[in-house]
C-alpha positions in Angstrom: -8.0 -64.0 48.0 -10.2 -64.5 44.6 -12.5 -66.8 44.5 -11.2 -68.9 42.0 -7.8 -69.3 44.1 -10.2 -70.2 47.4 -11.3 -73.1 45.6 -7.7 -74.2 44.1 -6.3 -74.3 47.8 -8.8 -76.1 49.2 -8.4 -78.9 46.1 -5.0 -78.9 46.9 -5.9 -79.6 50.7 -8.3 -81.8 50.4 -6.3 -83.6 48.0 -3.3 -83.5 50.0 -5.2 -85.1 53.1 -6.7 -88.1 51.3 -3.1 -89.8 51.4 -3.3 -89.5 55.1 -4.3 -86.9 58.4 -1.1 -84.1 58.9 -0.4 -81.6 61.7 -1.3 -78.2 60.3 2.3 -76.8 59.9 3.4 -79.7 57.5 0.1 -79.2 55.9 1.2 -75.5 55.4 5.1 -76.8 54.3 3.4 -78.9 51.2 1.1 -76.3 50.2 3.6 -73.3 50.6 6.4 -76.0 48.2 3.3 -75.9 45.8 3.8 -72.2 45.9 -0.4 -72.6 46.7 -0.5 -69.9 49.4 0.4 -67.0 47.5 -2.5 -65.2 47.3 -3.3 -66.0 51.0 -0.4 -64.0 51.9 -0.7 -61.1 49.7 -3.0 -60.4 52.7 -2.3 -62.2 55.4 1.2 -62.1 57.5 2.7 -65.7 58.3 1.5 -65.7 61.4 -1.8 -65.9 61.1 -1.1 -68.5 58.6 -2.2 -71.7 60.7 -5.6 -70.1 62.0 -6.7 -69.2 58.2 -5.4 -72.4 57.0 -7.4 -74.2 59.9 -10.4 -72.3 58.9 -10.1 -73.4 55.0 -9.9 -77.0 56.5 -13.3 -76.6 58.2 -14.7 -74.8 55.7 -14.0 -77.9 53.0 -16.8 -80.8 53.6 -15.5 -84.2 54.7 -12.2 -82.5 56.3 -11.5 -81.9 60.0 -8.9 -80.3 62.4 -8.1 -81.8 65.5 -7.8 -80.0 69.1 -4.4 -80.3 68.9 -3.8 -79.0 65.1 -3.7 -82.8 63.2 -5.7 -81.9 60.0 -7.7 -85.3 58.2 -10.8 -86.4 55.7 -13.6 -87.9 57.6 -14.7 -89.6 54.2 -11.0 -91.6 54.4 -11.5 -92.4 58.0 -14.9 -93.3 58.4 -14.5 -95.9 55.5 -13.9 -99.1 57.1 -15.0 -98.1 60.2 -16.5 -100.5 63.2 -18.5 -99.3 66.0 -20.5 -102.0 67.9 -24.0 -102.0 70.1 -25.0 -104.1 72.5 -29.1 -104.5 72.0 -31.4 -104.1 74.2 -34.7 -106.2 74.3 -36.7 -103.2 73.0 -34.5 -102.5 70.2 -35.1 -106.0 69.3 -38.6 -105.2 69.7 -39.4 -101.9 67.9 -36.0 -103.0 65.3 -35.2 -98.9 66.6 -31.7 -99.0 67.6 -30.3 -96.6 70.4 -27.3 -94.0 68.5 -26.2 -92.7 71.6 -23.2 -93.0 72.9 -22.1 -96.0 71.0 -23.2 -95.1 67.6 -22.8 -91.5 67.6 -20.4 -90.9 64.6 -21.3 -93.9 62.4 -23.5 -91.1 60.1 -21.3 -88.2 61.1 -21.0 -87.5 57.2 -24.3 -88.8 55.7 -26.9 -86.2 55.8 -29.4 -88.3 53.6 -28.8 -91.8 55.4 -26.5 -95.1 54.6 -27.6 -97.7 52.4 -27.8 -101.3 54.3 -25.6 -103.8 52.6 -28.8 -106.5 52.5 -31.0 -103.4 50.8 -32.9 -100.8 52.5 -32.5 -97.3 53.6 -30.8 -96.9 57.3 -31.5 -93.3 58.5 -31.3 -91.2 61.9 -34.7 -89.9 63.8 -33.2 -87.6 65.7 -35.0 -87.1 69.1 -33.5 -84.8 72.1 -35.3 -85.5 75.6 -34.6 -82.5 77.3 -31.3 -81.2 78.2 -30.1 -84.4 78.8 -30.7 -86.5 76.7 -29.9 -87.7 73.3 -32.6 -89.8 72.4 -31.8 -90.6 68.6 -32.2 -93.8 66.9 -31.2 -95.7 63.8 -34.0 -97.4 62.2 -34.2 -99.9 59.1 -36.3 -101.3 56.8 -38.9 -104.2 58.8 -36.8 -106.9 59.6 -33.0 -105.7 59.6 -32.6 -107.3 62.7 -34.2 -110.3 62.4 -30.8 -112.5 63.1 -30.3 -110.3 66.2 -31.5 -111.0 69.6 -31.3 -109.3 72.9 -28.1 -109.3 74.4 -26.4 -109.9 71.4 -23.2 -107.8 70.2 -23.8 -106.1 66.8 -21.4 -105.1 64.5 -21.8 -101.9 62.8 -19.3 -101.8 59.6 -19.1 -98.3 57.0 -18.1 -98.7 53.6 -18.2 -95.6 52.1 -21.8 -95.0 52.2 -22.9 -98.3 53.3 -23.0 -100.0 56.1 -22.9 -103.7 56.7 -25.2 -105.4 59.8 -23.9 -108.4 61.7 -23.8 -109.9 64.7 -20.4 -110.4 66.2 -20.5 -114.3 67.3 -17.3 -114.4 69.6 -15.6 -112.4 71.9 -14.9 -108.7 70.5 -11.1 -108.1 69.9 -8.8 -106.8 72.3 -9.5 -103.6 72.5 -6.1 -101.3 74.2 -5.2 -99.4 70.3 -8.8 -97.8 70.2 -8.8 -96.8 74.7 -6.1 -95.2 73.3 -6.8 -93.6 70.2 -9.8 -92.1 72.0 -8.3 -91.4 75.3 -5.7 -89.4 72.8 -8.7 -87.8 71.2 -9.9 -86.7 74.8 -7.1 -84.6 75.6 -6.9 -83.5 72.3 -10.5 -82.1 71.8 -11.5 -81.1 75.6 -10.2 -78.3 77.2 -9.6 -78.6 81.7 -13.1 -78.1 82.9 -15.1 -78.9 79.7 -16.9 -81.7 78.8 -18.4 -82.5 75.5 -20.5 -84.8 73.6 -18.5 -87.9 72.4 -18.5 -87.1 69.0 -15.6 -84.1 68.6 -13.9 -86.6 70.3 -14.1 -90.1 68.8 -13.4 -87.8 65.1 -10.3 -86.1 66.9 -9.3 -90.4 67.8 -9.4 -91.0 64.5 -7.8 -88.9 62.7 -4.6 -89.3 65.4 -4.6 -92.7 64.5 -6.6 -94.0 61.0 -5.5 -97.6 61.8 -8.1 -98.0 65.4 -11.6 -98.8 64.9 -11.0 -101.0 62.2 -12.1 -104.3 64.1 -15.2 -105.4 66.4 -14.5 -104.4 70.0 -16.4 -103.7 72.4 -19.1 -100.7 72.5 -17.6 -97.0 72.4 -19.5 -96.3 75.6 -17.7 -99.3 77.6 -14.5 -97.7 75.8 -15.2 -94.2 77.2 -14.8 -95.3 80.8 -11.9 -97.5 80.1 -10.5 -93.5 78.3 -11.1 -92.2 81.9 -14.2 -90.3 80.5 -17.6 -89.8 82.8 -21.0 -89.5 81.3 -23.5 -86.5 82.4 -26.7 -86.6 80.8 -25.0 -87.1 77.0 -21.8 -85.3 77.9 -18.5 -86.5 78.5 -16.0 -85.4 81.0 -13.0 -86.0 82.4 -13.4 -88.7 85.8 -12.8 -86.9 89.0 -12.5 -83.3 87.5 -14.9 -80.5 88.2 -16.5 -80.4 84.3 -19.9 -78.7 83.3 -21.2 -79.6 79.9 -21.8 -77.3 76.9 -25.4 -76.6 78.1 -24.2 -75.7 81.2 -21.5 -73.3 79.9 -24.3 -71.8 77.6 -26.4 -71.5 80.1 -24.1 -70.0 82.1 -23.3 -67.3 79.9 -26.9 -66.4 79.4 -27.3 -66.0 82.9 -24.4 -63.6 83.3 -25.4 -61.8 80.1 -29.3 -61.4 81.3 -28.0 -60.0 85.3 -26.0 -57.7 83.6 -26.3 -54.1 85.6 -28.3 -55.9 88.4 -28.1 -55.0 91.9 -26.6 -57.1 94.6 -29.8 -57.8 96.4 -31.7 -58.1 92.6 -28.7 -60.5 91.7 -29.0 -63.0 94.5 -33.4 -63.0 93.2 -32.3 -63.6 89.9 -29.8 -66.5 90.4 -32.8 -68.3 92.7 -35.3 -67.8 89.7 -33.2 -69.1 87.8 -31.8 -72.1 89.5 -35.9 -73.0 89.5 -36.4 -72.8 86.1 -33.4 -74.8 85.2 -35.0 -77.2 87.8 -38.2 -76.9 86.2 -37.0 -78.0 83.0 -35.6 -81.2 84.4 -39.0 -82.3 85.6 -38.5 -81.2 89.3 -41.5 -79.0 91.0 -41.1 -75.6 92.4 -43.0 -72.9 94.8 -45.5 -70.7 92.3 -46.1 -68.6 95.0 -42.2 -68.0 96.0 -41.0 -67.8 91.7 -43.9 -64.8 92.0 -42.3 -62.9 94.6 -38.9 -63.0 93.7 -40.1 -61.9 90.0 -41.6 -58.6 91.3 -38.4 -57.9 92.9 -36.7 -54.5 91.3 -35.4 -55.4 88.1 -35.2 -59.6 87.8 -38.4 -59.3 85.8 -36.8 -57.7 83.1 -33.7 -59.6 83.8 -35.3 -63.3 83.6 -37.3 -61.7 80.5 -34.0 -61.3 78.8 -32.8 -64.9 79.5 -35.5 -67.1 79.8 -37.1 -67.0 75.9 -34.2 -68.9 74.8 -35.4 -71.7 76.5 -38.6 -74.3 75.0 -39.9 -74.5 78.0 -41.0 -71.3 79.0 -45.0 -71.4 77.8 -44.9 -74.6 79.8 -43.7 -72.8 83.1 -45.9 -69.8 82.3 -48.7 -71.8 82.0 -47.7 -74.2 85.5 -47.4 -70.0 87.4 -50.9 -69.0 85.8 -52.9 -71.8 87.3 -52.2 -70.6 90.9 -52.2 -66.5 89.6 -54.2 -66.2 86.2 -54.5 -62.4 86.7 -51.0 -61.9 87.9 -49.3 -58.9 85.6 -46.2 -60.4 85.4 -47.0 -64.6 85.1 -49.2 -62.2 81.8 -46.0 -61.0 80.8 -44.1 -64.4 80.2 -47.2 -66.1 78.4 -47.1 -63.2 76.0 -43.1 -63.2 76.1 -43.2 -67.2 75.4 -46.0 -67.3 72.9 -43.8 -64.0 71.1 -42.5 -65.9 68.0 -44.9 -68.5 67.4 -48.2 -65.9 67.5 -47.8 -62.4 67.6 -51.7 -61.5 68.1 -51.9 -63.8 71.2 -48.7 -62.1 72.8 -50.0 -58.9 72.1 -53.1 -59.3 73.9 -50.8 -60.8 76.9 -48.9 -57.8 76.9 -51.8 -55.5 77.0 -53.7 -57.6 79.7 -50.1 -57.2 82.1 -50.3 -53.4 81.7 -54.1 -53.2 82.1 -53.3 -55.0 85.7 -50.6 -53.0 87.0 -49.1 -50.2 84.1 -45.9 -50.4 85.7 -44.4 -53.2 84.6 -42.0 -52.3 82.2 -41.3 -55.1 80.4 -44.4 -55.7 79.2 -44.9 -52.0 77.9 -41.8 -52.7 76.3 -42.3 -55.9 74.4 -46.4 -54.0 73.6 -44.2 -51.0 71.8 -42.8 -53.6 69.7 -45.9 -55.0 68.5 -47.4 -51.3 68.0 -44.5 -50.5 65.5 -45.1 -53.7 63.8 -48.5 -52.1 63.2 -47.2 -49.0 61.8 -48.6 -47.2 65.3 -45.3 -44.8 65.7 -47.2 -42.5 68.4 -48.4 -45.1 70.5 -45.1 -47.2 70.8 -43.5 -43.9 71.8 -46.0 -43.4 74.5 -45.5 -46.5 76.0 -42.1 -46.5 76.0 -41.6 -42.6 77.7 -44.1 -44.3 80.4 -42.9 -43.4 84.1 -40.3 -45.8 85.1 -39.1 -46.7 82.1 -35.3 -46.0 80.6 -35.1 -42.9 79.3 -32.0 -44.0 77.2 -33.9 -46.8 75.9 -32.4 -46.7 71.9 -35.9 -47.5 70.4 -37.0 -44.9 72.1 -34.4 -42.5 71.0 -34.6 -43.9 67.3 -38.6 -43.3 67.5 -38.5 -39.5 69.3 -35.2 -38.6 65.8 -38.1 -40.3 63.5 -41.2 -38.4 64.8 -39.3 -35.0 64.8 -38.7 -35.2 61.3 -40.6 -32.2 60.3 -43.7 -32.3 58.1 -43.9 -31.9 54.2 -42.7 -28.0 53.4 -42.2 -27.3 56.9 -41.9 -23.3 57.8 -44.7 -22.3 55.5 -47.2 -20.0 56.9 -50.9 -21.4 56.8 -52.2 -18.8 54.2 -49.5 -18.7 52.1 -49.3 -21.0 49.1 -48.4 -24.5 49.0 -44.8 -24.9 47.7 -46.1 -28.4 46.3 -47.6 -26.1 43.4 -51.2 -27.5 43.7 -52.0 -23.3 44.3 -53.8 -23.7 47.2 -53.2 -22.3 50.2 -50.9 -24.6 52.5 -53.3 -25.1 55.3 -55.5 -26.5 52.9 -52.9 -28.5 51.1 -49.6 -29.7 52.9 -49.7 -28.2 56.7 -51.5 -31.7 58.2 -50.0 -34.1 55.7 -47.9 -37.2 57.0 -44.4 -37.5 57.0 -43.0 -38.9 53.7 -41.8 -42.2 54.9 -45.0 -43.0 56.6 -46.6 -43.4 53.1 -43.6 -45.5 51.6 -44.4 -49.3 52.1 -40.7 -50.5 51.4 -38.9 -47.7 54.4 -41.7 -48.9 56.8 -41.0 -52.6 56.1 -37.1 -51.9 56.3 -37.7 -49.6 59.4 -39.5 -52.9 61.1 -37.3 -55.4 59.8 -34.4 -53.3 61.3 -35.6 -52.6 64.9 -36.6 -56.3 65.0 -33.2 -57.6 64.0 -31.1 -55.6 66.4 -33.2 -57.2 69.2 -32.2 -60.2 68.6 -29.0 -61.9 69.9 -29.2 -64.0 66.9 -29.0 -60.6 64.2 -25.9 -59.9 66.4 -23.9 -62.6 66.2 -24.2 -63.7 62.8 -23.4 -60.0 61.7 -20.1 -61.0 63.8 -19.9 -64.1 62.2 -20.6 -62.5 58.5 -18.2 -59.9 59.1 -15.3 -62.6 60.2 -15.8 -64.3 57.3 -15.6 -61.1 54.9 -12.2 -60.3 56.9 -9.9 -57.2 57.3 -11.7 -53.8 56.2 -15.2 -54.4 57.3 -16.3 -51.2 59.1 -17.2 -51.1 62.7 -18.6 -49.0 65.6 -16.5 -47.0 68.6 -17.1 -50.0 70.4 -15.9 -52.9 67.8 -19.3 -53.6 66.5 -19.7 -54.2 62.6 -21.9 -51.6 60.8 -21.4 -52.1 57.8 -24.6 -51.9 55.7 -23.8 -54.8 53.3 -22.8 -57.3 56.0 -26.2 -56.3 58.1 -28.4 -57.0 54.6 -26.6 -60.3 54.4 -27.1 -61.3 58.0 -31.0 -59.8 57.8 -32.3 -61.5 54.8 -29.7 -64.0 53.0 -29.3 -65.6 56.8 -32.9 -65.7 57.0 -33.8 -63.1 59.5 -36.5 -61.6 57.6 -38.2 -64.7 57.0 -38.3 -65.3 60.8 -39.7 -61.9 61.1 -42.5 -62.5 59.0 -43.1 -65.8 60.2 -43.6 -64.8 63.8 -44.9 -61.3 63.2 -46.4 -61.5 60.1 -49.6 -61.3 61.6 -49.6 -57.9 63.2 -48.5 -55.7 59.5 -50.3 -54.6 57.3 -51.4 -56.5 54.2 -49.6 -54.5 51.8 -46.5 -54.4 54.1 -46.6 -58.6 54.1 -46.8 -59.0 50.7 -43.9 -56.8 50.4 -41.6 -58.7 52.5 -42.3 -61.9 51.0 -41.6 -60.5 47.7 -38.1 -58.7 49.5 -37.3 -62.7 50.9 -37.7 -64.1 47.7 -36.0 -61.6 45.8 -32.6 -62.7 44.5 -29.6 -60.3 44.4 -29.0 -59.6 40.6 -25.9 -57.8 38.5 -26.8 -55.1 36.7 -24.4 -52.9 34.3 -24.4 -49.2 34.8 -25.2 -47.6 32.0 -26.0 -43.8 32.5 -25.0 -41.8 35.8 -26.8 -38.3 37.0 -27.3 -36.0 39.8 -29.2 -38.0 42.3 -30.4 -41.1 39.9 -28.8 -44.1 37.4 -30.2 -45.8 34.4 -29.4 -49.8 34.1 -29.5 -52.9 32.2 -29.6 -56.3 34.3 -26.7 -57.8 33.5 -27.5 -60.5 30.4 -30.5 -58.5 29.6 -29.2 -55.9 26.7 -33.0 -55.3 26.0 -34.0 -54.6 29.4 -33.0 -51.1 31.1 -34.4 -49.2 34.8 -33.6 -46.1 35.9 -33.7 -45.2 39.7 -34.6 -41.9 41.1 -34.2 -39.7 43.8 -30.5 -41.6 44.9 -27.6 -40.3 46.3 -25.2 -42.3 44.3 -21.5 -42.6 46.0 -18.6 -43.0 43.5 -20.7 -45.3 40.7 -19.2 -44.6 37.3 -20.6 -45.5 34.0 -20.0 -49.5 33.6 -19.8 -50.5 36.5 -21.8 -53.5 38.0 -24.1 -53.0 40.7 -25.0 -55.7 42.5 -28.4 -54.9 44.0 -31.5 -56.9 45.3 -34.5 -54.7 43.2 -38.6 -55.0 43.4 -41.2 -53.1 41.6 -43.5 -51.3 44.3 -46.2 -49.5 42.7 -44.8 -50.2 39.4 -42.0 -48.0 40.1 -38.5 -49.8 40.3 -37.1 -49.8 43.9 -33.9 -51.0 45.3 -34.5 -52.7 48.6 -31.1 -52.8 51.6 -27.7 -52.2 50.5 -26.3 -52.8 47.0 -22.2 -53.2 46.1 -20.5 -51.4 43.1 -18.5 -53.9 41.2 -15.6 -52.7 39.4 -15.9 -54.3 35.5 -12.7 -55.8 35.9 -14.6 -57.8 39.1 -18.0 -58.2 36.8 -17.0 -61.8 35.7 -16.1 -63.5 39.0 -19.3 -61.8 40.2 -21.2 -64.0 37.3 -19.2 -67.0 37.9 -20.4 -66.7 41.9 -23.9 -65.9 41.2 -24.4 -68.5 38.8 -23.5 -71.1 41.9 -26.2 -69.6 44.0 -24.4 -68.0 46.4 -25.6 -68.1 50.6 -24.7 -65.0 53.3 -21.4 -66.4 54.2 -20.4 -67.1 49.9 -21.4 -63.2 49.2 -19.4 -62.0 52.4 -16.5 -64.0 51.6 -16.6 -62.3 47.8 -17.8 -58.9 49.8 -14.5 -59.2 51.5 -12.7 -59.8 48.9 -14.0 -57.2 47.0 -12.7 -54.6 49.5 -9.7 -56.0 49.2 -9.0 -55.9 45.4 -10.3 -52.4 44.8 -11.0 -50.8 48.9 -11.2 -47.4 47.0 -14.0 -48.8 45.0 -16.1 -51.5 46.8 -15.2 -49.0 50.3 -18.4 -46.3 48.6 -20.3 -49.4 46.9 -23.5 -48.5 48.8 -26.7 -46.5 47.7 -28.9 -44.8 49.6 
């Protein structure tokens, strides 16, 4: 679906939900009447009408969509609405008022604040004490609660994006419409098992039934219990049901990810370990001693090394296990592993202290090949990653022994004969111990690193999954279901921000001219440019606006570009010679004008996969061979 006809069904929904919330399919009914779904279906069958059309709901700010398929603007239903708090005498004191649990959608859609009716600014500091809990708090200008006192009932009241302070001098109202509208929001939202933060589920109460919440009753944490809801840390669940919260699910998952391929008896060390850290991390003390011996157990080292960086407070517990071992390999390992993203130069050293104790531990040789490739040392990564004991299947090792096969400039030449470079010397004097070609081109090294450091990272990996959902039907994938296509990678590497993590937390350990040229690759913009001249391996053009302006690129193997064509392309100047850097998409000229009217709006990753996607779609002959390398 075009881009312009995106935007003209999501108008129509959003303006069809400001009269009041609907259940998706008699959404669907008044937009297919409208004859508004057209184009969706061109490409969709009806039956995967209601998850699209749920998607374009969330996709539109101030719109929602129930558990249970009831579709409603926020902006409608959080104007007028009343949430109460009972104060505390501290809040009184510091004038810092407690969000959680009874405030916790009164800013739900105000990013930059509310404005207080009696003047002032009223804004969020948002402040998460561990896993469990939600210390935000609403603060004021001085004295916005001067006519409150401890005790006292306060009377929270939105109008559009104000909100209106008052103390609430009798009784609050009865209060059985809004138990409920949120106990209805409760089975709604949460699924048997699950519990939540209040939030999902307070939005879901309101959009089943606009009308609650419109008075002073009492505070939406007394409500919750009255619902049959139970507070865990600052989840909700179901009373007397076996629930585990979000964190727990996540953490959970990680887990199971991390033991992956364990053995029984490595298992049953793993889940202990764990279990302590989680325990750690809720302020509870553990054995050193014990934690040590279970991590030097088979294979949990590199186990707990795969789940435990996702988690703050892993330098801390490092740090707590090197006071009792400061020259243990391993408790080496984890302050290297924990310090990874924050400074590179530090870890480093880590890693190379934990293999100068004891070589074998594989993790650590590992995570030190990573920062050797960083530095452009190729050899030495592959020497530390063919060490004894470690996999032999190992894809970075694999990737590095393809890469340092790649035969030498002029390969096959005898010594004395001469040079085919045409210098007329003889090749042992010229060519014969000259570097491979890429190992003297500053962009392929910096792509080369940027690469292997994305497909590390669990976060690379599900936002190429994410970026490739969102470009829909067509994008390419692997035997086993994973994307690869090139555009959708670039996307999720540098529009989604992965490259500027990279040089962020590894900056430090490239080379000079290597940094620069990322930085200049981050801030690089992707431009149009017409295609004005076509040859054997290399294309002239003109950036798109520029009729003055022209570039030629050499040394391309161009696939199916044809004289005016757009290219969309991110392109740098390295060494004065025009480059282009990751993947770049041919753009049919009938498509050249959307793709102005898009880039003009400053498009993010998932705005250029959507049009990506839709590109495919339009012309799948065309935008199918868009790439250049």
């Amino acid at each position: 679906m075009a881009t312009e006809n995106r935007d003209g069904l999501r108008r129509a929904i959003a303006a069809i939900l400001e009269e009041s919330p609907l259940a998706l399919a008699e959404l669907i009914e008044r937009l297919d009447a409208g004859h508004l779904l057209e184009a969706l279906l061109d490409r969709i069958g009806r039956d995967a009408l209601t998850a699209v059309v749920s998607q374009e709901v969330f996709s539109i700010d101030q719109c929602w969509v129930t558990g249970s398929g009831v579709a409603g603007r926020t902006d409608a239903l959080l104007d007028g609405l009343v949430l109460t708090h009972r104060l505390s005498e501290e809040e009184v004191t510091t004038e810092r008022v407690r969000c959680w649990p009874d405030l916790v959608v009164l800013d739900w859609d105000a990013d930059d604040g509310l404005e207080l009716r009696t003047g002032g600014q009223l804004a969020v500091e948002l402040e998460y004490r561990g896993t469990h809990r939600d210390g935000s708090v609403l603060c004021g200008p001085p004295g916005w609660l001067h006519d409150a006192g401890a005790g006292d009932l306060l009377a929270f009241v939105r109008s559009e994006d104000a909100v209106g302070v008052e103390v609430v001098g009798t009784a609050p109202s009865p209060d059985q419409r809004e138990v409920a509208a949120l106990r209805a929001g409760v089975e709604s939202w949460l699924a048997a098992g699950e519990g939540d933060e209040l939030a999902p589920m307070m939005i879901d109460a309101l959009v089943l039934d606009p009308g609650s919440f419109r008075r002073a009753v009492r505070p939406l944490g007394e409500l919750a219990v009255d619902a049959g809801l139970e507070c865990r840390g600052f989840s909700f669940g179901r009373r007397g049901e076996h629930w585990s919260t979000r964190a727990e699910r996540y953490e959970a998952e990680e887990r199971r990810e991390a033991a992956e391929g364990l053995a029984s008896c490595c298992r049953e060390r793993f889940e202990v370990l764990c279990d302590t850290f989680v325990a750690y991390r809720d302020g509870e003390d553990f054995d050193p001693g014990a934690f040590r011996s279970d991590l030097a157990h088979g294979d949990v080292l590199a186990a707990f090394a795969n789940y435990a960086p996702s988690w703050d407070a892993l330098l801390g517990f490092a740090q707590t296990l090197a006071e009792t071992a400061p020259g243990d390999a391993r408790v080496q390992f984890l302050l290297g592993l924990a310090a990874e993203d924050d400074d590179a130069v530090h870890a480093e050293a880590r890693f190379r202290a934990a293999l100068e104790v004891d070589p074998e531990v594989a993790p650590a040789a590992e995570a030190l090949a990573r920062c050797e490739i960083d530095r452009g040392h190729f050899d030495a990564a592959l020497a530390l990653l063919a060490r004894p004991g470690m996999d032999p299947e190992h894809p970075t090792r694999s990737f590095l022994e393809d890469l340092l096969a790649e035969p030498a400039p002029f390969a096959g030449t005898g010594r004395n004969e001469p040079c085919p470079c045409g210098s007329g010397k003889k090749y042992k004097l010229c060519h014969l111990g000259s570097r491979r070609p890429w190992l003297d081109d500053p962009l392929a090294l910096v792509s080369l690193k940027l690469s292997l450091d994305a497909e590390r990272r669990q976060s690379f990996i599900n936002l190429v999954y994410e970026l490739a959902e969102v470009a829909g039907p067509g994008v390419s994938s692997d035997p086993d279901g994973f994307p690869d296509d090139r555009v959708i990678w670039d996307l999720a590497t540098i529009e989604a921000g992965l490259a500027e993590e990279y040089l962020t937390s590894r900056g430090a350990l490239l080379p000079a001219e290597e940094r620069d040229l990322l930085r200049q690759i981050t801030d690089e913009p992707r431009r149009l440019f017409e295609v004005i001249d076509v040859g054997h391996e290399d294309l002239r053009l003109r950036e798109d606006g520029q009729s003055n302006q022209t570039l030629a690129l050499h040394g391309l193997r161009v696939a199916d570009v044809s004289k005016g064509d757009g290219l969309l392309a991110r392109m740098l100047r390295v060494n004065g010679v025009p480059s282009l850097v990751g993947a770049a998409v041919r753009v049919p000229a009938s498509q050249m004008e959307p793709t102005r009217v898009l880039l003009r709006q400053g498009p993010g990753d998932e705005e250029l996969a959507r049009w990506y996607g839709e590109l495919r779609r339009i012309a799948p002959s065309v935008a199918g061979a868009g790439h250049l390398s």
